[in-house]
C-alpha positions as CSV (number, residue, x, y, z in Angstrom):
1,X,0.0,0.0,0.0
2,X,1.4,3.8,-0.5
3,X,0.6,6.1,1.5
4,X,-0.3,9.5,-0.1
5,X,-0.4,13.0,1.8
6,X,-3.0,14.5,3.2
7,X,-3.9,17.5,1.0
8,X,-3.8,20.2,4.4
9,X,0.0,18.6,4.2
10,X,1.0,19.1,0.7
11,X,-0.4,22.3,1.2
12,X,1.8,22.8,4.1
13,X,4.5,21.5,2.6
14,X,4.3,23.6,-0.7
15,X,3.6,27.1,1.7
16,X,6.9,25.9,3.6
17,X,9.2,25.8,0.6
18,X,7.4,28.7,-1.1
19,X,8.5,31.0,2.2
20,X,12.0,29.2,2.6
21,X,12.8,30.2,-1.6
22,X,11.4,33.8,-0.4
23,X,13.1,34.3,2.7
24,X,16.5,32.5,0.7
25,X,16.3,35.0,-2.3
26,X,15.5,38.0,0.3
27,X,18.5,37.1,2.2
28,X,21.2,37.1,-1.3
29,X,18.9,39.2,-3.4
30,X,17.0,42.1,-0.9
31,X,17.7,45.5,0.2
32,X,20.1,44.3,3.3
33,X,21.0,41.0,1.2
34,X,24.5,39.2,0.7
35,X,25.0,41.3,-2.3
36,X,24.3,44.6,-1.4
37,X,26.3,44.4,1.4
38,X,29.5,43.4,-0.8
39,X,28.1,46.1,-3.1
40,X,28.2,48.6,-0.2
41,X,31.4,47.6,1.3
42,X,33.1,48.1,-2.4
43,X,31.6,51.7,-2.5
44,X,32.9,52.4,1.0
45,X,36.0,51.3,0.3
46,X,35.8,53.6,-3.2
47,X,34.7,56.6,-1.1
48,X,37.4,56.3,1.6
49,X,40.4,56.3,-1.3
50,X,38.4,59.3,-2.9
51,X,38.2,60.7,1.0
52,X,42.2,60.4,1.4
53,X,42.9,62.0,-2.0
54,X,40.5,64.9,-1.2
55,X,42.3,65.3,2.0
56,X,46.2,65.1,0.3
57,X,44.6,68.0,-2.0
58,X,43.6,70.0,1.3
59,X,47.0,69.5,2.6
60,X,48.6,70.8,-0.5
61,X,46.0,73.9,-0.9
62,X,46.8,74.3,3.2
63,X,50.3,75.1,3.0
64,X,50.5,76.9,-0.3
65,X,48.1,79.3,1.0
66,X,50.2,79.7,4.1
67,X,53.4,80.2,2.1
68,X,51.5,82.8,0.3
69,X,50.1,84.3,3.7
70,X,51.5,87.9,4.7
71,X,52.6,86.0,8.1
72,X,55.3,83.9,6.1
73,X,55.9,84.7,2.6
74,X,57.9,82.6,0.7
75,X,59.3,84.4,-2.2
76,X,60.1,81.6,-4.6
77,X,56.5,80.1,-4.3
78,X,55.2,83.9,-5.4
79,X,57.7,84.1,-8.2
80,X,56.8,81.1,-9.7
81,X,52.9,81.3,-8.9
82,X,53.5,84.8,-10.4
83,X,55.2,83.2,-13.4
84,X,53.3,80.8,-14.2
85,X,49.9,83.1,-13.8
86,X,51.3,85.9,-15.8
87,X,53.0,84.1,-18.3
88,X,56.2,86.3,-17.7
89,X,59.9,85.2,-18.2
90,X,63.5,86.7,-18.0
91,X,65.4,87.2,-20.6
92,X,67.9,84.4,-19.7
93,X,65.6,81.5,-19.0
94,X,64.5,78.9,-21.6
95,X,61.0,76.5,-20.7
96,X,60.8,73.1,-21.0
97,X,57.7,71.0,-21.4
């Protein structure tokens, strides 16, 4: 003799497998899922290189303005800031690019 299922548990059985395939693709596939978190850690680690770069530019815009600053001037910074806004040479110098 076989012995068949009830239909209450097929039914059970179907619902069960349904929600386990639903809460499996929420868990790879959904808003907090496996993949958006590897997708978020890849920006983050994206945004902190950009971050560092930003900061090195800071840095660089930092103590060029203090060189310029009327507290310490630094006279070969202005001459060739000067030069290189104005376009002006001496007479004895040749440019290279």
């Amino acid at each position: 003799m076989t012995q068949r299922l009830s239909i209450s548990a097929t039914v059970f059985f179907v619902l069960a497998l349904i929600l386990g395939l639903y809460f499996a693709f929420a868990a790879v596939q959904g808003p907090s899922g496996i993949l958006r978190r590897i997708q978020i850690e890849a920006e983050t680690a994206e945004l902190s290189q950009e971050r560092d770069q930003l900061r090195s530019q800071v840095e660089q815009m930092q103590n060029l303005t203090h060189r310029l600053s009327d507290d310490y001037l630094d006279l070969d910074l202005l001459d060739e800031r000067a030069r290189e806004v104005l376009g002006l040479l001496r007479p004895d110098e040749i440019i290279l690019r």
